[in-house]
mmCIF entry with sequence, helices, sheets and N, C-alpha, C, O atoms, coordinates in Angstrom:
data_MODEL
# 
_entry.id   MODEL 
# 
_entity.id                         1 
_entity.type                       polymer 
_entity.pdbx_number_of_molecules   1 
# 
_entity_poly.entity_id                      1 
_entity_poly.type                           'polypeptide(L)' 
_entity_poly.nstd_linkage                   no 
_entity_poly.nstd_monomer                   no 
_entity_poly.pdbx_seq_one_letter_code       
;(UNK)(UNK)(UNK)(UNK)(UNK)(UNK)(UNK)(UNK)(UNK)(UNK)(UNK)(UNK)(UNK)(UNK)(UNK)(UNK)
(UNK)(UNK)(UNK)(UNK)(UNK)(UNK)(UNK)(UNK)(UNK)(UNK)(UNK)(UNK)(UNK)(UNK)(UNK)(UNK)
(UNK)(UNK)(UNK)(UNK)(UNK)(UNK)(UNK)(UNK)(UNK)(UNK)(UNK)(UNK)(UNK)(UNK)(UNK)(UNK)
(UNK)
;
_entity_poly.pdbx_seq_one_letter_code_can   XXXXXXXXXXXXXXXXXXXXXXXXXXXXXXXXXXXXXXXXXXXXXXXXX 
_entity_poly.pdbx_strand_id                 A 
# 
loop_
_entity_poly_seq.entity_id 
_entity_poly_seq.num 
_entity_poly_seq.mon_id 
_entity_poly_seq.hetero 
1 1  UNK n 
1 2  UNK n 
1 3  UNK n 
1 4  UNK n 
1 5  UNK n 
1 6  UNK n 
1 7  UNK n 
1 8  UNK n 
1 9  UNK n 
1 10 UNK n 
1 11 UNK n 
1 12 UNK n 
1 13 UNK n 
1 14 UNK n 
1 15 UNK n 
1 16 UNK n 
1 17 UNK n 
1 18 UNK n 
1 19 UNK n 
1 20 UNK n 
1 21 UNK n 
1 22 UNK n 
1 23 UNK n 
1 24 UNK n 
1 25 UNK n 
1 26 UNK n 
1 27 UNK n 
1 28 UNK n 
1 29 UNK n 
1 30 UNK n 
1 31 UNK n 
1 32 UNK n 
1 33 UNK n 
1 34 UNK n 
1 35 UNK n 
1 36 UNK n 
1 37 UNK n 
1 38 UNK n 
1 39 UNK n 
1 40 UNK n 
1 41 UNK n 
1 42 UNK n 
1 43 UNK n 
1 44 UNK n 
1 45 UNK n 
1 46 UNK n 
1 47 UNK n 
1 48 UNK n 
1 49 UNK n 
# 
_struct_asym.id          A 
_struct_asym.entity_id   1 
# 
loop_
_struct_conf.conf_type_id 
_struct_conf.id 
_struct_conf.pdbx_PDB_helix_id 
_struct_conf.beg_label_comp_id 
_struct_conf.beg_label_asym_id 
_struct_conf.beg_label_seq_id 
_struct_conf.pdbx_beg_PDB_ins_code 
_struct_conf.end_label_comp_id 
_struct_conf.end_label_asym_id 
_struct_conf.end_label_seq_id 
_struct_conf.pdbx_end_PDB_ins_code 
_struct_conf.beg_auth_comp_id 
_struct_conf.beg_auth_asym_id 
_struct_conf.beg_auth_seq_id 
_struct_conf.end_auth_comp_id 
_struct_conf.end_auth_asym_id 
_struct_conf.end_auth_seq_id 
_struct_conf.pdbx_PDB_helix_class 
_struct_conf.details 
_struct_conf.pdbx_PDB_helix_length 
HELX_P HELX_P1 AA1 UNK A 5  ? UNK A 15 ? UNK A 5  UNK A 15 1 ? 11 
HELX_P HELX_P2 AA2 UNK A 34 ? UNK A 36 ? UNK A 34 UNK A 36 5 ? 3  
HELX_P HELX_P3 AA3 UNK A 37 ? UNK A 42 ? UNK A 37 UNK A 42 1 ? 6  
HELX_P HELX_P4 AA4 UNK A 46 ? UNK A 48 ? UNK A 46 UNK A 48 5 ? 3  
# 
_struct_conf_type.id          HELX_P 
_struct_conf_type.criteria    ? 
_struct_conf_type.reference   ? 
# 
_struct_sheet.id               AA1 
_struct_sheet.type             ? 
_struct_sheet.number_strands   2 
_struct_sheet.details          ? 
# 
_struct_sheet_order.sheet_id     AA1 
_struct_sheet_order.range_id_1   1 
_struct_sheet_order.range_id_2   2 
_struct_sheet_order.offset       ? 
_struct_sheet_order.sense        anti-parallel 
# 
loop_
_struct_sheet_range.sheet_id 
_struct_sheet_range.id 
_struct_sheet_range.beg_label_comp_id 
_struct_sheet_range.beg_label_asym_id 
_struct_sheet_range.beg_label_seq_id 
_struct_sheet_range.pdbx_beg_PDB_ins_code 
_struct_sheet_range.end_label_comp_id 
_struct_sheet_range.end_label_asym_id 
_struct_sheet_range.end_label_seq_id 
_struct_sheet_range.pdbx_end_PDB_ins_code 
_struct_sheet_range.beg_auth_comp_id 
_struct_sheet_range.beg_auth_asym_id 
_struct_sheet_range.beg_auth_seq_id 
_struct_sheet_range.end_auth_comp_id 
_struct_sheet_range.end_auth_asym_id 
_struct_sheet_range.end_auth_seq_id 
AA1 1 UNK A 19 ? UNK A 22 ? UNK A 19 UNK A 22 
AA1 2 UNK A 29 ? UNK A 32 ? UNK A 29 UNK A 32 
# 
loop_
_atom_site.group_PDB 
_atom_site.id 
_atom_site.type_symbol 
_atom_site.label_atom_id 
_atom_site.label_alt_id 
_atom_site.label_comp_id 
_atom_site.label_asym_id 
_atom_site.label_entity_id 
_atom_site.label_seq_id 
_atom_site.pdbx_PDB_ins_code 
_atom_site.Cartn_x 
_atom_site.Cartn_y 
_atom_site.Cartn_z 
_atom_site.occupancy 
_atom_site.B_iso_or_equiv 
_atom_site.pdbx_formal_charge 
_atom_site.auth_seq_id 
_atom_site.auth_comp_id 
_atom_site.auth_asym_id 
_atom_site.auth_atom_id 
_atom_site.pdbx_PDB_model_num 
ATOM 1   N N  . UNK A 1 1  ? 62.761 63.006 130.521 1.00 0.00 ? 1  UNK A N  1 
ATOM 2   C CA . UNK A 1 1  ? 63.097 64.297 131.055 1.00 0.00 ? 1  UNK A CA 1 
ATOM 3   C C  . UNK A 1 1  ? 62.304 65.367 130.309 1.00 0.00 ? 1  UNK A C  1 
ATOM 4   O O  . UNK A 1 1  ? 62.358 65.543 129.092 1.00 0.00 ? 1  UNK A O  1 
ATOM 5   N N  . UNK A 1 2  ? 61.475 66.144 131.272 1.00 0.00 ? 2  UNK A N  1 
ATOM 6   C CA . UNK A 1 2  ? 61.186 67.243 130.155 1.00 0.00 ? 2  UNK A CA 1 
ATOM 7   C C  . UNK A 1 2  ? 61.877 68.082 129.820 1.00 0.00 ? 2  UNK A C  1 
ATOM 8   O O  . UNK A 1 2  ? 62.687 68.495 130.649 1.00 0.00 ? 2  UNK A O  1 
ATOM 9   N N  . UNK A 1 3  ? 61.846 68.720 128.394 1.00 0.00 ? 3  UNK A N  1 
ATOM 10  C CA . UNK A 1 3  ? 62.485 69.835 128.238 1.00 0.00 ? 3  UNK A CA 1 
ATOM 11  C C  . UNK A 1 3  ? 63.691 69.369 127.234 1.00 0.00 ? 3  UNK A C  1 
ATOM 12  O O  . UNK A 1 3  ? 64.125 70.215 126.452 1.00 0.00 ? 3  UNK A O  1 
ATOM 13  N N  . UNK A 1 4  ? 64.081 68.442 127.233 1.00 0.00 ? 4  UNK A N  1 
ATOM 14  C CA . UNK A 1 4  ? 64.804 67.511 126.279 1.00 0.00 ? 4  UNK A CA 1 
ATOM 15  C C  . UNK A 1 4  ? 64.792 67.094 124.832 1.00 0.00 ? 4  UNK A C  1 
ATOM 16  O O  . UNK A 1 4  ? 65.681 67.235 123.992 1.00 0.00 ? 4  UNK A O  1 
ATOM 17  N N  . UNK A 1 5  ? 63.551 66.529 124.711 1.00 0.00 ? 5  UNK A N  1 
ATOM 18  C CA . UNK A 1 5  ? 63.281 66.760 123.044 1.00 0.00 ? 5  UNK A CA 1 
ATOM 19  C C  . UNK A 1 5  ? 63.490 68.464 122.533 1.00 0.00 ? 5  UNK A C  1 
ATOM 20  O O  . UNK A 1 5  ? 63.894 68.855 121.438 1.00 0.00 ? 5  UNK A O  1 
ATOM 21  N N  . UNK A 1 6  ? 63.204 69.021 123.339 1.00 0.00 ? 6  UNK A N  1 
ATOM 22  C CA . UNK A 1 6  ? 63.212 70.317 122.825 1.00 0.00 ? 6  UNK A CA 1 
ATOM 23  C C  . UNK A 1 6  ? 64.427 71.593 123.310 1.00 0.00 ? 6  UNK A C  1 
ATOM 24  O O  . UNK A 1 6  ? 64.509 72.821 123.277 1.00 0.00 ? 6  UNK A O  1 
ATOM 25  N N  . UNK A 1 7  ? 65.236 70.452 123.748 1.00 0.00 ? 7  UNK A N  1 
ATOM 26  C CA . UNK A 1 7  ? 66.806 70.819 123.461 1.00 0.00 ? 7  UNK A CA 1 
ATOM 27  C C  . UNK A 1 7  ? 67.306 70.561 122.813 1.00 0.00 ? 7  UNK A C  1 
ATOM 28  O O  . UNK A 1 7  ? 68.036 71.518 122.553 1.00 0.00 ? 7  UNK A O  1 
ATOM 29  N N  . UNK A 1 8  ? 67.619 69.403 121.896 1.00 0.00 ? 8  UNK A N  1 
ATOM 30  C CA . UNK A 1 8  ? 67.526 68.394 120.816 1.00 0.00 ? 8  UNK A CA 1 
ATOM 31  C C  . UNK A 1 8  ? 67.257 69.109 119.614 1.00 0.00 ? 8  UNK A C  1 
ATOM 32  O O  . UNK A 1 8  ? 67.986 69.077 118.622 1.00 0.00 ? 8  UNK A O  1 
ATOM 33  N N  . UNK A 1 9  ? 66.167 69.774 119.721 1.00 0.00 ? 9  UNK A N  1 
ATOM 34  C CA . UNK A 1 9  ? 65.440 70.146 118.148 1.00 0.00 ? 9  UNK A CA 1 
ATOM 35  C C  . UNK A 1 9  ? 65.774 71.419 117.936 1.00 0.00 ? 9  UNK A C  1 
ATOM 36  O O  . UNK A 1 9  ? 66.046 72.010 116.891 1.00 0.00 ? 9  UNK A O  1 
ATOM 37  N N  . UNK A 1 10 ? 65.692 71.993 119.727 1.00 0.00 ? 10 UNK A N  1 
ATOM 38  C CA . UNK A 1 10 ? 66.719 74.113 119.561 1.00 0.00 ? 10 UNK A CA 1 
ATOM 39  C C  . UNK A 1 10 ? 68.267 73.567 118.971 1.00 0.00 ? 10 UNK A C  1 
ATOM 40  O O  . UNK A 1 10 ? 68.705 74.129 117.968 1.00 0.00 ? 10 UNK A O  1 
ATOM 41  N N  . UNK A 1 11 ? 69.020 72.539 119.574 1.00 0.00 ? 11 UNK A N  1 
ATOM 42  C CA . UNK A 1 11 ? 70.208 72.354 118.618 1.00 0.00 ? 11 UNK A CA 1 
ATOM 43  C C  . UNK A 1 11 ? 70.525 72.394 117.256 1.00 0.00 ? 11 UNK A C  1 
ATOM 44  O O  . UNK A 1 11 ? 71.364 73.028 116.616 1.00 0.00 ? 11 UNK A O  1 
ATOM 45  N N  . UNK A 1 12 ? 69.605 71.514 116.933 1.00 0.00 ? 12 UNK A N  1 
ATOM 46  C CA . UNK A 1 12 ? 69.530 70.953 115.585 1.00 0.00 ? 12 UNK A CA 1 
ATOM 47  C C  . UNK A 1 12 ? 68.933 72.106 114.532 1.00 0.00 ? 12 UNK A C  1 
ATOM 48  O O  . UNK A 1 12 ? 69.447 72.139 113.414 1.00 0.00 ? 12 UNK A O  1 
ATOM 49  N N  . UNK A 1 13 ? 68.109 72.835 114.776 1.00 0.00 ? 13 UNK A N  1 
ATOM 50  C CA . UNK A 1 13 ? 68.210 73.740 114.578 1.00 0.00 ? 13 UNK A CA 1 
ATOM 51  C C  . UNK A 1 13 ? 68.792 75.399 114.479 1.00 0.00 ? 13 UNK A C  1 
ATOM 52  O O  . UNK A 1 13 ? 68.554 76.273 113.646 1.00 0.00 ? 13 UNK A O  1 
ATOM 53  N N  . UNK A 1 14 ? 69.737 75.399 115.835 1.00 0.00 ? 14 UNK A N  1 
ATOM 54  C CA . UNK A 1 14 ? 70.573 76.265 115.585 1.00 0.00 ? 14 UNK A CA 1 
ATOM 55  C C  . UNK A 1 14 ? 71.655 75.904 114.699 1.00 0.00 ? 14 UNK A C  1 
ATOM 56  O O  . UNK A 1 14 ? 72.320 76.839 114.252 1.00 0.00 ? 14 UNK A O  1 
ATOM 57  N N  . UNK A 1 15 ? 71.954 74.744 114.366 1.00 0.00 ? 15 UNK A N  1 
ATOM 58  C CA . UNK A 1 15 ? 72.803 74.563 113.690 1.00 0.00 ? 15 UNK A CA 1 
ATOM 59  C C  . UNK A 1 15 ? 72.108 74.677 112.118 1.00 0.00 ? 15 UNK A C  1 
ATOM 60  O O  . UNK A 1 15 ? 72.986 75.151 111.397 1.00 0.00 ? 15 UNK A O  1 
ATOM 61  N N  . UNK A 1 16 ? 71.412 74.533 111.672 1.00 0.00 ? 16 UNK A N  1 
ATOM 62  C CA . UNK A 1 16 ? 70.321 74.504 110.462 1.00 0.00 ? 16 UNK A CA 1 
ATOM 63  C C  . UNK A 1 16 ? 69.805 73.440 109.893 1.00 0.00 ? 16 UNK A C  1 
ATOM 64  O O  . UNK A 1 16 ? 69.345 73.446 108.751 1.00 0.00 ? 16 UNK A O  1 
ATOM 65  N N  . UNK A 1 17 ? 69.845 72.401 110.681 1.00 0.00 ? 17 UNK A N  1 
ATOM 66  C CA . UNK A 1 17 ? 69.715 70.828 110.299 1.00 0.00 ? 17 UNK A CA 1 
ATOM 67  C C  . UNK A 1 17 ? 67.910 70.915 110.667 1.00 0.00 ? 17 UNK A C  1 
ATOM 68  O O  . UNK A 1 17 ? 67.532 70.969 111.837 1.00 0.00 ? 17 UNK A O  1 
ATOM 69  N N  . UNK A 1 18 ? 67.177 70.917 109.798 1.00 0.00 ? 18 UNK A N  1 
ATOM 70  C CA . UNK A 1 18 ? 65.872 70.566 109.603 1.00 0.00 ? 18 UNK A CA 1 
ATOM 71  C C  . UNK A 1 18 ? 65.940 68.987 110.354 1.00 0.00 ? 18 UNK A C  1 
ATOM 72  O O  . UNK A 1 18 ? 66.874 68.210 110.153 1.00 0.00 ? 18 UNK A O  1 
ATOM 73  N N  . UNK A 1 19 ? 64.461 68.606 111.484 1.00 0.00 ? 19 UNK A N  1 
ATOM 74  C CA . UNK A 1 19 ? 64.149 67.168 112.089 1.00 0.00 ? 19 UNK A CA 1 
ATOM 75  C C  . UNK A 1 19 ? 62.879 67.035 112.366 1.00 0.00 ? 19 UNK A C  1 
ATOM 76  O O  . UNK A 1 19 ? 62.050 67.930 112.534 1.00 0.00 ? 19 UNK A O  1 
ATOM 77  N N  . UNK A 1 20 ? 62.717 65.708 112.417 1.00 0.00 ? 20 UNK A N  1 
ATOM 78  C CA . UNK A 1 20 ? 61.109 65.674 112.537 1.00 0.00 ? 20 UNK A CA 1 
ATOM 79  C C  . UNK A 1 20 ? 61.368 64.911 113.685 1.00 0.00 ? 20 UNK A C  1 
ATOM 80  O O  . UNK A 1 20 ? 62.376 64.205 113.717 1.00 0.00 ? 20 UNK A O  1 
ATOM 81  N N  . UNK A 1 21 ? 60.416 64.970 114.845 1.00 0.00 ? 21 UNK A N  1 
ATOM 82  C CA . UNK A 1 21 ? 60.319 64.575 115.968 1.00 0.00 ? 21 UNK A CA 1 
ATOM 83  C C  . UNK A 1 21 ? 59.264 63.758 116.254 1.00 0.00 ? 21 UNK A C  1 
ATOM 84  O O  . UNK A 1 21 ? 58.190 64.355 116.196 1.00 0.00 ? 21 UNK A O  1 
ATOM 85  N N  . UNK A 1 22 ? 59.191 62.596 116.544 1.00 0.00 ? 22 UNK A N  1 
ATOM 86  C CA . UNK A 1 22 ? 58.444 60.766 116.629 1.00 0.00 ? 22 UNK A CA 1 
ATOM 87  C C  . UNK A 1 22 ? 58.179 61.098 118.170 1.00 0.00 ? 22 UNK A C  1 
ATOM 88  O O  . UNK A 1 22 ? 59.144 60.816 118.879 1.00 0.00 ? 22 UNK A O  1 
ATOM 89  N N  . UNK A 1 23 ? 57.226 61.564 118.750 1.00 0.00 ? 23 UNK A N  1 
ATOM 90  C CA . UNK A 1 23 ? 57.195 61.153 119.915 1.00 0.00 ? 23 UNK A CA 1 
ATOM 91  C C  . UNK A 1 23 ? 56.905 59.661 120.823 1.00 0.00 ? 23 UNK A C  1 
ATOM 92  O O  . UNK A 1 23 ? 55.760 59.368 121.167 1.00 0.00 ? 23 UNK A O  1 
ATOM 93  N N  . UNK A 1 24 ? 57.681 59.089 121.037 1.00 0.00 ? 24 UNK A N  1 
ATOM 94  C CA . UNK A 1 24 ? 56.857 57.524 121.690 1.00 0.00 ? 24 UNK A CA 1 
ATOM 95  C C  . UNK A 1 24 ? 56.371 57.340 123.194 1.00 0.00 ? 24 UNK A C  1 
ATOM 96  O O  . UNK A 1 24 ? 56.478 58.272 123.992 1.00 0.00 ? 24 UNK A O  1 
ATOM 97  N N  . UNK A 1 25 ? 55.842 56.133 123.550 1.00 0.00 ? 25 UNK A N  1 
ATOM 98  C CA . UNK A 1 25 ? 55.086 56.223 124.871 1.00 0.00 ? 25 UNK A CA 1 
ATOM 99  C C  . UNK A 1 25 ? 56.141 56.225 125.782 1.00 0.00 ? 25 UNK A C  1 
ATOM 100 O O  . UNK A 1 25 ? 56.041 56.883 126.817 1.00 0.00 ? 25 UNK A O  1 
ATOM 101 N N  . UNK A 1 26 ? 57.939 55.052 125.332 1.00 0.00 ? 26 UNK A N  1 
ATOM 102 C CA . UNK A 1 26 ? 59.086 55.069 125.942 1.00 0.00 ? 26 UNK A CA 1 
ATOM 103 C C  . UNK A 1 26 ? 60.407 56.177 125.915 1.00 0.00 ? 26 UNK A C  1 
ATOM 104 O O  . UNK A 1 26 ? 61.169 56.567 126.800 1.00 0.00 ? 26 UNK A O  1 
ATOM 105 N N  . UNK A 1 27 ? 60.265 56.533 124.190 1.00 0.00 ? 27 UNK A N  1 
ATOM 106 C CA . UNK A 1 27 ? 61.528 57.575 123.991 1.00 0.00 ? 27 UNK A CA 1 
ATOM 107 C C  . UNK A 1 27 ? 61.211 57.933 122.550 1.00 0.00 ? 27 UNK A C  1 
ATOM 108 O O  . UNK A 1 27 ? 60.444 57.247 121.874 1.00 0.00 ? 27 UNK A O  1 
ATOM 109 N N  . UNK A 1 28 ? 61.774 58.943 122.127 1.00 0.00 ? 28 UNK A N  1 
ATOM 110 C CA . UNK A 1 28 ? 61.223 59.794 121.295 1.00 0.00 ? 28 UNK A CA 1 
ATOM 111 C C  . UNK A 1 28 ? 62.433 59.402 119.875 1.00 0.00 ? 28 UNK A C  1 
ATOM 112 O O  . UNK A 1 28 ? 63.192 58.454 120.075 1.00 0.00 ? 28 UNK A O  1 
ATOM 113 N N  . UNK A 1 29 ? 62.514 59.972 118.852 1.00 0.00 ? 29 UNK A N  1 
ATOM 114 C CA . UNK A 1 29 ? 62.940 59.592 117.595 1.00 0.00 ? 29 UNK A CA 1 
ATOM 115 C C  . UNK A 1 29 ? 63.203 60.514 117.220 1.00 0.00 ? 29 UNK A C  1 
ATOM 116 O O  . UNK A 1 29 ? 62.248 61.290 117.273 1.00 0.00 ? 29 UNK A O  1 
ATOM 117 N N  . UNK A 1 30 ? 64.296 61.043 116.708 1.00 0.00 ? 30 UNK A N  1 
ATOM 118 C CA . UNK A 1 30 ? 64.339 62.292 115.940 1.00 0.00 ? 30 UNK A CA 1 
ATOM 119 C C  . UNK A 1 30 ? 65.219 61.898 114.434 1.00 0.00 ? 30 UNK A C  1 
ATOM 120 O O  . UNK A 1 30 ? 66.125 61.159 114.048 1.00 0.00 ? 30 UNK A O  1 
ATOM 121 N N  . UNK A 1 31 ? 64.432 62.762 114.000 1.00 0.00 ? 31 UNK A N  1 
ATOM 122 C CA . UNK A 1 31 ? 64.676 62.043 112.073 1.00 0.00 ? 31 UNK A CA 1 
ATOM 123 C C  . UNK A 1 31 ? 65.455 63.521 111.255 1.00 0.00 ? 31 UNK A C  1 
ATOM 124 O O  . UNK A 1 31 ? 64.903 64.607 111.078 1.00 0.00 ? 31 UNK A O  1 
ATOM 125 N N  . UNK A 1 32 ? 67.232 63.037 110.758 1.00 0.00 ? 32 UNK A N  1 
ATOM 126 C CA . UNK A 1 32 ? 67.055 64.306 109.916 1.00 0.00 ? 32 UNK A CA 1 
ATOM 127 C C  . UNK A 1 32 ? 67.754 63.313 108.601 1.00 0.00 ? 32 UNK A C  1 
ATOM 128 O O  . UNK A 1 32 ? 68.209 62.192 108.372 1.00 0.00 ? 32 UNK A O  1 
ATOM 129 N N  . UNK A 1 33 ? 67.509 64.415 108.070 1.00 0.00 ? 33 UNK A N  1 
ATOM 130 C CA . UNK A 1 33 ? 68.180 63.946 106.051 1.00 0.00 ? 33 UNK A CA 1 
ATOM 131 C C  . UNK A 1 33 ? 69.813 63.411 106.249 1.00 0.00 ? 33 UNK A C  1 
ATOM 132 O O  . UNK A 1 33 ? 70.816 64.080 106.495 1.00 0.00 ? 33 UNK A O  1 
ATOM 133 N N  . UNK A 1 34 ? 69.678 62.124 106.069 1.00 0.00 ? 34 UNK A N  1 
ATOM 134 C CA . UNK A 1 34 ? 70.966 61.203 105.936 1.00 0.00 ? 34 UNK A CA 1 
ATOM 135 C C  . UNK A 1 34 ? 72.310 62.232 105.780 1.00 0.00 ? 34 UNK A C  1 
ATOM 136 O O  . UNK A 1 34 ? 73.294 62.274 106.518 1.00 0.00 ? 34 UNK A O  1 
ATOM 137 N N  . UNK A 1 35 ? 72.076 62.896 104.795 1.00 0.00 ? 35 UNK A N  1 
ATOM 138 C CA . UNK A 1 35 ? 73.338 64.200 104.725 1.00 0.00 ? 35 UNK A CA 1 
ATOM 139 C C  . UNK A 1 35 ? 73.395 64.900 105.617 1.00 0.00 ? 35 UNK A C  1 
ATOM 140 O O  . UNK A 1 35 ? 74.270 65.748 105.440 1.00 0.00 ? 35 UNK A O  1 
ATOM 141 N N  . UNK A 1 36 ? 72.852 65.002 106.606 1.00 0.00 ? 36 UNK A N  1 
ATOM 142 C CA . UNK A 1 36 ? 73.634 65.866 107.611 1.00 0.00 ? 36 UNK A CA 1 
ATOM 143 C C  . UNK A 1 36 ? 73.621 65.254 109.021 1.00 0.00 ? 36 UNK A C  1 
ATOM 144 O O  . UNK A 1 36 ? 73.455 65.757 110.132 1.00 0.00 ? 36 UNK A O  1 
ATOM 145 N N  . UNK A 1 37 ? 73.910 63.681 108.497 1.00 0.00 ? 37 UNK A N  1 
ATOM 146 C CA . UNK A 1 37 ? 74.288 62.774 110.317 1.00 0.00 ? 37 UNK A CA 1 
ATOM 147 C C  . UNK A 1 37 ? 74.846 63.069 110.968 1.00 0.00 ? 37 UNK A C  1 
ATOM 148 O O  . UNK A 1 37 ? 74.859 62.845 112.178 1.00 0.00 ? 37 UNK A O  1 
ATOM 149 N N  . UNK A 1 38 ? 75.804 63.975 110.004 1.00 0.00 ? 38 UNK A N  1 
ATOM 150 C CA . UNK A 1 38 ? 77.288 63.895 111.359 1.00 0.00 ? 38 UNK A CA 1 
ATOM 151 C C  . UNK A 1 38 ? 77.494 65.219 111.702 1.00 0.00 ? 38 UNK A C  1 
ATOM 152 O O  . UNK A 1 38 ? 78.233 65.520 112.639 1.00 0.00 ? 38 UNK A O  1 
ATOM 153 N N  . UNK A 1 39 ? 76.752 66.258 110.849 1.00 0.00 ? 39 UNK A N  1 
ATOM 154 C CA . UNK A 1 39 ? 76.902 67.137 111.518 1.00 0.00 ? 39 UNK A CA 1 
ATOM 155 C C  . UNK A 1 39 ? 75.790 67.576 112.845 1.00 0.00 ? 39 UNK A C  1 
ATOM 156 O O  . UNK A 1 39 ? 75.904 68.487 113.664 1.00 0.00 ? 39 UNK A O  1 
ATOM 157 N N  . UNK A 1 40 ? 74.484 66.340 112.654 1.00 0.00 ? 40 UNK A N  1 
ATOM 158 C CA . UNK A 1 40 ? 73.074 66.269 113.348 1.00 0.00 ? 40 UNK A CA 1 
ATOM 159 C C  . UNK A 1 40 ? 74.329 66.084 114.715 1.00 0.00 ? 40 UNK A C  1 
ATOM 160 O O  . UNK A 1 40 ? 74.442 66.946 115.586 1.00 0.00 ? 40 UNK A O  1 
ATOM 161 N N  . UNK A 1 41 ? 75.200 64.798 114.678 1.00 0.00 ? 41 UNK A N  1 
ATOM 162 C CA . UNK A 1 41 ? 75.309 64.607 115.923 1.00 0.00 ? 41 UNK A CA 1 
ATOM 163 C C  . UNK A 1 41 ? 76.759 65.092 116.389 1.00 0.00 ? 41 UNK A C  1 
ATOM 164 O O  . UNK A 1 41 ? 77.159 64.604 117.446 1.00 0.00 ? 41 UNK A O  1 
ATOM 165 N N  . UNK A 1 42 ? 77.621 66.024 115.704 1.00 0.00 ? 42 UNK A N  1 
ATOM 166 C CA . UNK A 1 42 ? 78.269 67.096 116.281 1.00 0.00 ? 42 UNK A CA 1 
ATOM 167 C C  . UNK A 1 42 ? 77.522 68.539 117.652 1.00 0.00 ? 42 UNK A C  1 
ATOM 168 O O  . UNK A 1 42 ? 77.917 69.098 118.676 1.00 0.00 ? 42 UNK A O  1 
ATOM 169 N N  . UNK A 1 43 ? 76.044 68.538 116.585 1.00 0.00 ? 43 UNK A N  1 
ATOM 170 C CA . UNK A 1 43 ? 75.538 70.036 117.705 1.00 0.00 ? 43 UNK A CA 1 
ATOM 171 C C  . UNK A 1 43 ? 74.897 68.750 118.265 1.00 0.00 ? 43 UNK A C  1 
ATOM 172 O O  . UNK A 1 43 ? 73.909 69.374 118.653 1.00 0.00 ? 43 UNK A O  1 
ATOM 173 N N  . UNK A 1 44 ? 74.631 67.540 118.620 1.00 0.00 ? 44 UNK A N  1 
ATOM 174 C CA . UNK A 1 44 ? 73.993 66.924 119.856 1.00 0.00 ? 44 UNK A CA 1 
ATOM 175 C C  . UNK A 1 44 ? 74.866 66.456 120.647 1.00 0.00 ? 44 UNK A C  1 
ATOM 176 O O  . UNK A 1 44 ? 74.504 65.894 121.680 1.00 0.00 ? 44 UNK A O  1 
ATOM 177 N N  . UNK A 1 45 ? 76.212 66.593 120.322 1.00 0.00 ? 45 UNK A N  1 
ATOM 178 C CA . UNK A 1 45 ? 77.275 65.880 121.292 1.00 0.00 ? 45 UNK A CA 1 
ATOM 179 C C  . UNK A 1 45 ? 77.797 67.704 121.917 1.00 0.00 ? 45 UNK A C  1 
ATOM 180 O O  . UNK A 1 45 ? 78.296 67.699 123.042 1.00 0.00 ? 45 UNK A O  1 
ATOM 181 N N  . UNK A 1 46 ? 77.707 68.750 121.398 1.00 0.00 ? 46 UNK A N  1 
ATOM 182 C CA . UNK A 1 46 ? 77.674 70.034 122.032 1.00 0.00 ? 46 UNK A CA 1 
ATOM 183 C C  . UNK A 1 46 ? 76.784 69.887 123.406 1.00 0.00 ? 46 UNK A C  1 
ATOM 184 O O  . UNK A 1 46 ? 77.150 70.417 124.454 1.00 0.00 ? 46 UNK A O  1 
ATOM 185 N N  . UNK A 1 47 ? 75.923 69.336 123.327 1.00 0.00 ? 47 UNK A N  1 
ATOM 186 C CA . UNK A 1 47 ? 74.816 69.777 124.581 1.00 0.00 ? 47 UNK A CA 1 
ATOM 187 C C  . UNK A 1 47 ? 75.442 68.824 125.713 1.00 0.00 ? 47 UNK A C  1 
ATOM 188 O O  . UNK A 1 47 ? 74.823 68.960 126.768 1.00 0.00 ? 47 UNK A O  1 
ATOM 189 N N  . UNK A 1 48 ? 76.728 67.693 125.811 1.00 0.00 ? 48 UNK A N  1 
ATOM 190 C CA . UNK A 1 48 ? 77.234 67.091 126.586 1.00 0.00 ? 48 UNK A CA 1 
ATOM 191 C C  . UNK A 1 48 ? 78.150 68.522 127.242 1.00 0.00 ? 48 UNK A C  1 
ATOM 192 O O  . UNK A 1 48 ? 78.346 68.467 128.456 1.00 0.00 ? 48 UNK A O  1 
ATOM 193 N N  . UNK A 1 49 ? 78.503 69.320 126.769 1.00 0.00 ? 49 UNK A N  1 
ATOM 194 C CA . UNK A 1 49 ? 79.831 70.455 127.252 1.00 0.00 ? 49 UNK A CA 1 
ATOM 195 C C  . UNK A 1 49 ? 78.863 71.491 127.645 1.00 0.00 ? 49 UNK A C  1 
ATOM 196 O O  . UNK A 1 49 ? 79.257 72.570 128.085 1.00 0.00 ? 49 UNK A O  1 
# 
C-alpha cells in the first residue's frame, strides 16, 4: 500500500519513538530501540481506530 510505511514512521514519531525503516522487495521492516516496544506498538495499534 502506498503511503503506509509512512504512516508507520508519522506515528512513531509523533509519539517520539526514533525507527529506522528496511525497505524490502515484499514488505518493509521497521526497527526501534528494544525500550520502547510497547510503546512502538501502542501508537501502531492507534492507526487501527
Amino acid at each position: 500500500m502506498v503511503g503506509l510505511t509512512a504512516a508507520f514512521s508519522e506515528a512513531l514519531a509523533a509519539a517520539g519513538i526514533p525507527c529506522n525503516v528496511l525497505a524490502c522487495r515484499h514488505h518493509d521492516h521497521l526497527l526501534v530501540p528494544v525500550d520502547d516496544v510497547d510503546r512502538a506498538l501502542a501508537a501502531l495499534e492507534q492507526l487501527r481506530h
